[in-house]
Structure formats: C-alpha cells, structure tokens
N, CA, C and O atoms as a Tinker XYZ file with bonds, in Angstrom:
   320  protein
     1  N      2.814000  -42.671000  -18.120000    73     2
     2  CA     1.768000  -42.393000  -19.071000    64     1     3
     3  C      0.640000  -41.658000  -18.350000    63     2     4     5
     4  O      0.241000  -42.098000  -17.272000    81     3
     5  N      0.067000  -40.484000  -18.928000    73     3     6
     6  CA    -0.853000  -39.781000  -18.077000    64     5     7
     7  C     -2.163000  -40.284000  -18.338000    63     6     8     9
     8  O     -2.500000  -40.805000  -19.401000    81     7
     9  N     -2.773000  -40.142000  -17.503000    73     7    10
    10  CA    -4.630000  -40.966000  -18.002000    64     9    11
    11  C     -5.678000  -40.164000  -17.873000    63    10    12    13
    12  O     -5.962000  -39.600000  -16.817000    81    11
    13  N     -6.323000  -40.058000  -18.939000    73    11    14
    14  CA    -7.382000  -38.547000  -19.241000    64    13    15
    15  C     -8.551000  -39.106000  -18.470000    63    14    16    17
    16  O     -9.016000  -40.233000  -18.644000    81    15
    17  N     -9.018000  -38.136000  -17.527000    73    15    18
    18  CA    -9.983000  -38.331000  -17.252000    64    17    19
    19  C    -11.457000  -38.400000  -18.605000    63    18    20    21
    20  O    -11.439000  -37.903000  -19.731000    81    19
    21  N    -12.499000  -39.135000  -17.986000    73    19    22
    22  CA   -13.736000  -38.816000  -19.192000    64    21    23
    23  C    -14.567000  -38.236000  -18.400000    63    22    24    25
    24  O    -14.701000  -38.476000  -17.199000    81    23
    25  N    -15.251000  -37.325000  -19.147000    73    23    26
    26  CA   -16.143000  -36.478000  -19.238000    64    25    27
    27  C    -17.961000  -36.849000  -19.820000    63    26    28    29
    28  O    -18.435000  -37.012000  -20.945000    81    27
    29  N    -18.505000  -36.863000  -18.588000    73    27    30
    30  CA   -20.160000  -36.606000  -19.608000    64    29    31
    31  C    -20.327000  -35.244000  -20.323000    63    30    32    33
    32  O    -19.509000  -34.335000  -20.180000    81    31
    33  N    -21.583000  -35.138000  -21.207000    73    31    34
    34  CA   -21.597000  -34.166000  -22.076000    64    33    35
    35  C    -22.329000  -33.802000  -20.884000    63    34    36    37
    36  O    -22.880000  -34.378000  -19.946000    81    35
    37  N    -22.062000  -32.285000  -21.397000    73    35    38
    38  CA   -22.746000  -31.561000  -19.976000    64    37    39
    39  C    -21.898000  -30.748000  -18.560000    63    38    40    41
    40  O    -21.920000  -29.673000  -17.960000    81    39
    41  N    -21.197000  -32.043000  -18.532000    73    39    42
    42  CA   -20.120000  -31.441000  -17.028000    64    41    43
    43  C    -18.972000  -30.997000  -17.703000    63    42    44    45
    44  O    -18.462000  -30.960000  -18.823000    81    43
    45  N    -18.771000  -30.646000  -16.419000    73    43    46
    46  CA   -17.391000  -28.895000  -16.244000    64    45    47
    47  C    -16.319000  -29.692000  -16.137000    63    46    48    49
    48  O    -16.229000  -30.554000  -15.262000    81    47
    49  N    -15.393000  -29.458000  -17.051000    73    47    50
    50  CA   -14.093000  -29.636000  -16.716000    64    49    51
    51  C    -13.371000  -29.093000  -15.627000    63    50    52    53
    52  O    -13.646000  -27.940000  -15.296000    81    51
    53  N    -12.234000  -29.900000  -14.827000    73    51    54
    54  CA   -11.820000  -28.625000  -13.877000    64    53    55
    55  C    -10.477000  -27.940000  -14.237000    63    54    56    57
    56  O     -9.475000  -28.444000  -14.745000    81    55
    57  N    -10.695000  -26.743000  -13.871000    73    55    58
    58  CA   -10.253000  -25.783000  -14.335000    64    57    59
    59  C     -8.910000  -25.645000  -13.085000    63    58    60    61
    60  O     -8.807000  -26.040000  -11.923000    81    59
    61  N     -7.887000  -24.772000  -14.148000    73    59    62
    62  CA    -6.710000  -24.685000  -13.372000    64    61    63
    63  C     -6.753000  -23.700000  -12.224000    63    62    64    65
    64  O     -7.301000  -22.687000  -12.656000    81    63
    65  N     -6.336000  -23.508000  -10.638000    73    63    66
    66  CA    -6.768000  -22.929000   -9.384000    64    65    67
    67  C     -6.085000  -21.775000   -9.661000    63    66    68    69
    68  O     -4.866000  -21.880000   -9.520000    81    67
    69  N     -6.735000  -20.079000  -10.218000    73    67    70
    70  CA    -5.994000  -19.599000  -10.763000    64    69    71
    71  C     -5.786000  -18.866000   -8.921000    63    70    72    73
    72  O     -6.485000  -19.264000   -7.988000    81    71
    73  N     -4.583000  -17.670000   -8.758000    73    71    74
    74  CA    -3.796000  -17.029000   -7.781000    64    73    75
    75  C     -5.446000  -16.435000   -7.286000    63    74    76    77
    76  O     -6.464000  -16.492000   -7.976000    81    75
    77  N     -5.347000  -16.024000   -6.261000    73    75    78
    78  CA    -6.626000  -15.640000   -5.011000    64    77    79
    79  C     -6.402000  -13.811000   -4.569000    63    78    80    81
    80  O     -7.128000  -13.053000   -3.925000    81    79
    81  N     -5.159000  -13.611000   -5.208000    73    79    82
    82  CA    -4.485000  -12.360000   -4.775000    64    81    83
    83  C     -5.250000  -11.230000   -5.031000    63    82    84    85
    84  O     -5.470000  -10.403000   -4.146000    81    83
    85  N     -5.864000  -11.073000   -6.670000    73    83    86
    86  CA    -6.506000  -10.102000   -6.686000    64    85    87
    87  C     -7.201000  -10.653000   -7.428000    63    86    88    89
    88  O     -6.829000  -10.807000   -8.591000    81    87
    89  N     -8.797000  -11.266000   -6.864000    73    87    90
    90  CA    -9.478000  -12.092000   -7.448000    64    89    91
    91  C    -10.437000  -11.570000   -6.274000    63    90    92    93
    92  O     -9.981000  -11.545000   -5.131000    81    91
    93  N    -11.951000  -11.088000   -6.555000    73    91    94
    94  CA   -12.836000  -10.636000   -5.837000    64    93    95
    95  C    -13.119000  -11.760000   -5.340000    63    94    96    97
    96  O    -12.602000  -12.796000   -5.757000    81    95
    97  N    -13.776000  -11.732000   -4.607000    73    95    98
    98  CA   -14.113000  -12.930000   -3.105000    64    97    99
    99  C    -15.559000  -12.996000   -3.714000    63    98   100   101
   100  O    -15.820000  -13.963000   -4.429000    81    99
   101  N    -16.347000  -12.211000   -3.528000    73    99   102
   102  CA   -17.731000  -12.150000   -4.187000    64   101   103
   103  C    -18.270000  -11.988000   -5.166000    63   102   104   105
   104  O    -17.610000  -11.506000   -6.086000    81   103
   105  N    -19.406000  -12.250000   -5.343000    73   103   106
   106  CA   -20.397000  -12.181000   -6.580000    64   105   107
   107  C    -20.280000  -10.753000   -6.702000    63   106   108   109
   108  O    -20.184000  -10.214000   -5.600000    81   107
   109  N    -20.248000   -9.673000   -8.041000    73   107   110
   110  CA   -20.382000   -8.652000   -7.860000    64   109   111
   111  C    -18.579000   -7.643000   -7.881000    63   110   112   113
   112  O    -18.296000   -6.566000   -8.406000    81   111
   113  N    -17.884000   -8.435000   -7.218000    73   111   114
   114  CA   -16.656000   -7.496000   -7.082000    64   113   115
   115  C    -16.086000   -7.501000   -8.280000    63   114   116   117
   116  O    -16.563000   -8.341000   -9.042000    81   115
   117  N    -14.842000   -6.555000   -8.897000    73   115   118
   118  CA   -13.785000   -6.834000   -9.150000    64   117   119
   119  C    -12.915000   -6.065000   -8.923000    63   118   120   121
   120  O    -13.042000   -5.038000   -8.255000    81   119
   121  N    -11.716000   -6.537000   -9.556000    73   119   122
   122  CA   -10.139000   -6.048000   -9.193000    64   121   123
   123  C    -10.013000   -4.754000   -9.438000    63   122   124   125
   124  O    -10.703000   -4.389000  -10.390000    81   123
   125  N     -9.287000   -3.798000   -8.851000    73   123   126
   126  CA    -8.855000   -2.340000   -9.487000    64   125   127
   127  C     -8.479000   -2.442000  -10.739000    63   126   128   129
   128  O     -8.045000   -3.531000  -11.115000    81   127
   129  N     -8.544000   -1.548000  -11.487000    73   127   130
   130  CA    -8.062000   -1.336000  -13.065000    64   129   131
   131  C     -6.784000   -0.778000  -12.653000    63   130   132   133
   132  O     -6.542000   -0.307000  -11.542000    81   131
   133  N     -5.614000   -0.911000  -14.092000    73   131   134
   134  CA    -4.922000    0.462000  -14.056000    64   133   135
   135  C     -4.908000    1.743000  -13.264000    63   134   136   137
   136  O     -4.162000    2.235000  -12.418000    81   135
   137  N     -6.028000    2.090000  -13.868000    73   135   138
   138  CA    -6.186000    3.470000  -14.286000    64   137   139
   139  C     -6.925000    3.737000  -12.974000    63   138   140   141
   140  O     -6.916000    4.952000  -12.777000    81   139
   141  N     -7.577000    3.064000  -11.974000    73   139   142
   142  CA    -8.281000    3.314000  -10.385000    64   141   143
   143  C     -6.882000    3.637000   -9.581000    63   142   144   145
   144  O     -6.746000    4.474000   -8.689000    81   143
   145  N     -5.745000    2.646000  -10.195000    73   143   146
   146  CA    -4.686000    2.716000   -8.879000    64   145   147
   147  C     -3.594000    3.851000   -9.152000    63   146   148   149
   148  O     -2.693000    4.205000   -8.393000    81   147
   149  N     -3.896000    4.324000  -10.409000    73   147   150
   150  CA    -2.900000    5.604000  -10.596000    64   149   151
   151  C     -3.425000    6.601000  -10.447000    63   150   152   153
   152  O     -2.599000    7.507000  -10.555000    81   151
   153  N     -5.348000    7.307000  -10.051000    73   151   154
   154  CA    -6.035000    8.004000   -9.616000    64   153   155
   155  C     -5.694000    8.028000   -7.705000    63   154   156   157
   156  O     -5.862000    8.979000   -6.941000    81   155
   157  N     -5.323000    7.012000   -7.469000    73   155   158
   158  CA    -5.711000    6.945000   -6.223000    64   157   159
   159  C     -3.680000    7.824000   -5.704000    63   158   160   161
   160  O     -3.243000    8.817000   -5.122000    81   159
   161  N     -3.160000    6.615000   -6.410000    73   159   162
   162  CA    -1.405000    7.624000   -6.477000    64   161   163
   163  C     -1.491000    9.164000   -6.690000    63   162   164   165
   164  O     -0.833000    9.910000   -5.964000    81   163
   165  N     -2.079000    9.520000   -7.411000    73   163   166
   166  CA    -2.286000   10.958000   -7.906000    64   165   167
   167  C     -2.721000   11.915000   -6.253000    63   166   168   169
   168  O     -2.234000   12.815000   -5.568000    81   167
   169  N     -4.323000   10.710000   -6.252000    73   167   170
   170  CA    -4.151000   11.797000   -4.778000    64   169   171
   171  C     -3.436000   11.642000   -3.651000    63   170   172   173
   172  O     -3.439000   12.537000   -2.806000    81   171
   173  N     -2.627000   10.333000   -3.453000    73   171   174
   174  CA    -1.975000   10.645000   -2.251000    64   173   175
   175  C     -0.666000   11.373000   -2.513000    63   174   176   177
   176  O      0.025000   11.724000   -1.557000    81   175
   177  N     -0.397000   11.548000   -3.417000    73   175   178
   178  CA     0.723000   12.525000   -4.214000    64   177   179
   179  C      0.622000   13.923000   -4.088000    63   178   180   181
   180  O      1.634000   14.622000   -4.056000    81   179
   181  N     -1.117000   14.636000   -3.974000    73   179   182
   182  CA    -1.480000   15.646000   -4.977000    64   181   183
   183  C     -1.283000   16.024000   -2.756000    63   182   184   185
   184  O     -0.534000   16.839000   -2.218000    81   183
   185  N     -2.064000   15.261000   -2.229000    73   183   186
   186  CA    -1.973000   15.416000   -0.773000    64   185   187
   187  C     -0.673000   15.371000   -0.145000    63   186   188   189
   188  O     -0.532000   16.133000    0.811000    81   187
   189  N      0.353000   14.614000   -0.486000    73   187   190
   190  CA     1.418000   14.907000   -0.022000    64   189   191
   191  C      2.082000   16.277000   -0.194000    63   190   192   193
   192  O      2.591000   16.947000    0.704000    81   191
   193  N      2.012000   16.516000   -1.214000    73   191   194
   194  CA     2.743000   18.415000   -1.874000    64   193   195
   195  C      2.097000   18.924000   -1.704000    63   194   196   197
   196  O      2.841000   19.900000   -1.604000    81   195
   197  N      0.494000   19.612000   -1.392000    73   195   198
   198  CA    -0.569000   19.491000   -0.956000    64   197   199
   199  C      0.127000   20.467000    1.083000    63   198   200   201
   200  O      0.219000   21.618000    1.509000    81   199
   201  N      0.347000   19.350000    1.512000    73   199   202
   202  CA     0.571000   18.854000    3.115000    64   201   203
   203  C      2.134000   19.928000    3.135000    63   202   204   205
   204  O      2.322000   20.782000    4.002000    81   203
   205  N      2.782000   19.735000    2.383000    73   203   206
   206  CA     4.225000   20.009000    2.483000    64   205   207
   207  C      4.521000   21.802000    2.261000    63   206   208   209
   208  O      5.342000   22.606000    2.705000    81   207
   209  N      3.354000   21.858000    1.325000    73   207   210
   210  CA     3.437000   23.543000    0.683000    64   209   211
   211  C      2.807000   23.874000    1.588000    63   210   212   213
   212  O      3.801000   24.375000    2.113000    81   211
   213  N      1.593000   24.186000    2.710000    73   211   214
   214  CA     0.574000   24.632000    3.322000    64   213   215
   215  C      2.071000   24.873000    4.828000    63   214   216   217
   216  O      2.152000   25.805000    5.628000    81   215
   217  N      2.811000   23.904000    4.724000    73   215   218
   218  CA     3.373000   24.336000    6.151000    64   217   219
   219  C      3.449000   23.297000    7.239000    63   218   220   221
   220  O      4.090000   23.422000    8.282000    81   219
   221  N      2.768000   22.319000    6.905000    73   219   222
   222  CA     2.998000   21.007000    7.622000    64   221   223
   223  C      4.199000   20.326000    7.873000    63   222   224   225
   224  O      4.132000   19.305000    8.557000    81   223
   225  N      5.108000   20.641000    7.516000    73   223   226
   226  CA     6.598000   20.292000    7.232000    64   225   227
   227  C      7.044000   21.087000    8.102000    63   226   228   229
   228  O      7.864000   20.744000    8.955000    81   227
   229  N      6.554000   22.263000    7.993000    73   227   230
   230  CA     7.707000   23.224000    8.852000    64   229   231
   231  C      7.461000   23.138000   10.017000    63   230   232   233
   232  O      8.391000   23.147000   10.824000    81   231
   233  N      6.028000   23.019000   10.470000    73   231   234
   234  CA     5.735000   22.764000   12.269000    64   233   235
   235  C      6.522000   21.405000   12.457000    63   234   236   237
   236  O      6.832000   21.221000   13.634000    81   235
   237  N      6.840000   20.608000   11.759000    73   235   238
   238  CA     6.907000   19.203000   12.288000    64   237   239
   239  C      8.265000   19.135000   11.982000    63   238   240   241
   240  O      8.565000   17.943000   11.922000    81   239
   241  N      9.365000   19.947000   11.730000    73   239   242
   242  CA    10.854000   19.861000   11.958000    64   241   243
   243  C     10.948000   20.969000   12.881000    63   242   244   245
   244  O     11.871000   20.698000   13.649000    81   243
   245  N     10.580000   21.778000   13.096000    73   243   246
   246  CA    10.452000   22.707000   14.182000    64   245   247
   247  C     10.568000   21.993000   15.145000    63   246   248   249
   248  O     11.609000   22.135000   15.787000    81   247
   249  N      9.660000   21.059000   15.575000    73   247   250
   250  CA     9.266000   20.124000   16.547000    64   249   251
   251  C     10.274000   18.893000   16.729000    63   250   252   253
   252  O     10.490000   18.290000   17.780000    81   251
   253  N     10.851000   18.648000   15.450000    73   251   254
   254  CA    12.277000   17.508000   15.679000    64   253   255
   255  C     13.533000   18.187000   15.826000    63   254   256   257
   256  O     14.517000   17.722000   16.401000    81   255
   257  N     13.448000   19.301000   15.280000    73   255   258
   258  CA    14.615000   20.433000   16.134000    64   257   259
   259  C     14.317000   20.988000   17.505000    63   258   260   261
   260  O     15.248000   21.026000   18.311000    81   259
   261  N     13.428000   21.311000   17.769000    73   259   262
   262  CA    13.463000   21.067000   19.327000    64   261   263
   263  C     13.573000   20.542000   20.402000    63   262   264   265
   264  O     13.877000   20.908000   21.538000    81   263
   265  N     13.132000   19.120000   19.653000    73   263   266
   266  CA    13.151000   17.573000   20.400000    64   265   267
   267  C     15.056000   17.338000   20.280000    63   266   268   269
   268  O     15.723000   17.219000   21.308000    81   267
   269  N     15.362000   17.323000   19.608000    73   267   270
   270  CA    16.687000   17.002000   19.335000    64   269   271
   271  C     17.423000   18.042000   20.184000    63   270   272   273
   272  O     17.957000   17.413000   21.098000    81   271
   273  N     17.673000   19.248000   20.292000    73   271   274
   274  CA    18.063000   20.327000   20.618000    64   273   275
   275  C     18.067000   20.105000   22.177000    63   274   276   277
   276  O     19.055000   20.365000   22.864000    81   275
   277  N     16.808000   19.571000   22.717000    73   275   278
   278  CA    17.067000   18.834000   24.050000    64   277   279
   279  C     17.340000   17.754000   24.173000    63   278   280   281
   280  O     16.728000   17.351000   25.162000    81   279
   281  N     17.735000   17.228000   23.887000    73   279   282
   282  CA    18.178000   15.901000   24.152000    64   281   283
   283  C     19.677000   16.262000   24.379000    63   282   284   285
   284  O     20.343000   15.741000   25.274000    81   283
   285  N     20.164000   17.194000   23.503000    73   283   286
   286  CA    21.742000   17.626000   23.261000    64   285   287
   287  C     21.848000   18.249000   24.278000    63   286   288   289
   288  O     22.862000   18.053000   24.948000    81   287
   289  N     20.690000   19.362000   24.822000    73   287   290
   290  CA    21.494000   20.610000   25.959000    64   289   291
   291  C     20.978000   19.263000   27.528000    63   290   292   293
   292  O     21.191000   19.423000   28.729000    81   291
   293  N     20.457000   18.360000   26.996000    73   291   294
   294  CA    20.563000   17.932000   28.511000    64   293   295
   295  C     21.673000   17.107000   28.924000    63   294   296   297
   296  O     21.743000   16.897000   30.135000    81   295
   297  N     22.746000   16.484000   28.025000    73   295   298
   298  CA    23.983000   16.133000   28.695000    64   297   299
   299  C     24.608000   16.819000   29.440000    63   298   300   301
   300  O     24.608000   18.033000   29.644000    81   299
   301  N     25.307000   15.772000   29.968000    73   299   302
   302  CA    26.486000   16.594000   30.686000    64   301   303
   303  C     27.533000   17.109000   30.599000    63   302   304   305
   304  O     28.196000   17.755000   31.409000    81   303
   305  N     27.821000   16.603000   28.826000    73   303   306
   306  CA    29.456000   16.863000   28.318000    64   305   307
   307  C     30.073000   15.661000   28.841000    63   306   308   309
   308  O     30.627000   15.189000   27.849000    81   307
   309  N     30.260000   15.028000   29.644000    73   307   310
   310  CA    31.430000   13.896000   29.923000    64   309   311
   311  C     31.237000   13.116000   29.370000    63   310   312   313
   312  O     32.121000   12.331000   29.715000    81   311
   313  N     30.220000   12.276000   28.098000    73   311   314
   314  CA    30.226000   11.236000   27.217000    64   313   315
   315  C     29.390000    9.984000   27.840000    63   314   316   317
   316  O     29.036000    9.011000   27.174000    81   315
   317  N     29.117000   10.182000   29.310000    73   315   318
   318  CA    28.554000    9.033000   29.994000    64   317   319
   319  C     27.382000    9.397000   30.144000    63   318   320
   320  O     26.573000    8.659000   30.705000    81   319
C-alpha cells in the first residue's frame, strides 16, 4: 500500500528529477532550439563544400598520394 505524503498549504511538492542532459545549469540559460542546431549544420555544411570547391581537397590528396607513393617506392620488393 503506498502512503501519501501530507502537505502544508504553501509548500512545494517534489517534483519528478527531470534528465540534466540538456537542461541549462544556470539562471538565464537555455537549450538550443531546432532551428539554432540546423543553422549551425548549414554552416558546417556550407564550409565543408565551401573547403572542398576552393581546392583544399586537392592539396591534401596530393599530399596522401605522395605520402603513399613513398612508402611503396621505398621497399625492397622481397615482401619482408
């Protein structure tokens, strides 16, 4: 059998401990909206294609084809 607590008029019931995850810590904060975290996707998106069209891509496989390219001409051929 469960047993209700009593209450004076006046005091706070306690309330269920809701998740801490995205729950501002301070007076003053709150959580991202929607619509903040698909602005923020947009630009690391808009910066990625952005990064990729300008040529940043191409110095930096240039650079893993070269890296690779030695690694290959410095064997010896015998597998060891």
């Amino acid at each position: 059998m469960k047993v209700f607590q009593r209450f004076s008029p006046g005091e706070a019931a306690p309330v269920r401990k809701i998740s801490t995850l995205n729950h501002p810590r301070y007076r003053g904060q709150r959580g991202a909206s929607a619509i903040e975290y698909a602005i923020i996707l947009a630009v690391i998106g808009v910066a990625i294609v952005l990064s990729v069209q300008s040529g940043v891509m191409d110095s930096i496989t240039d650079l893993l084809d070269t890296q690779i390219s030695g690694i290959t001409d410095s064997g010896d051929g015998d597998g060891t």
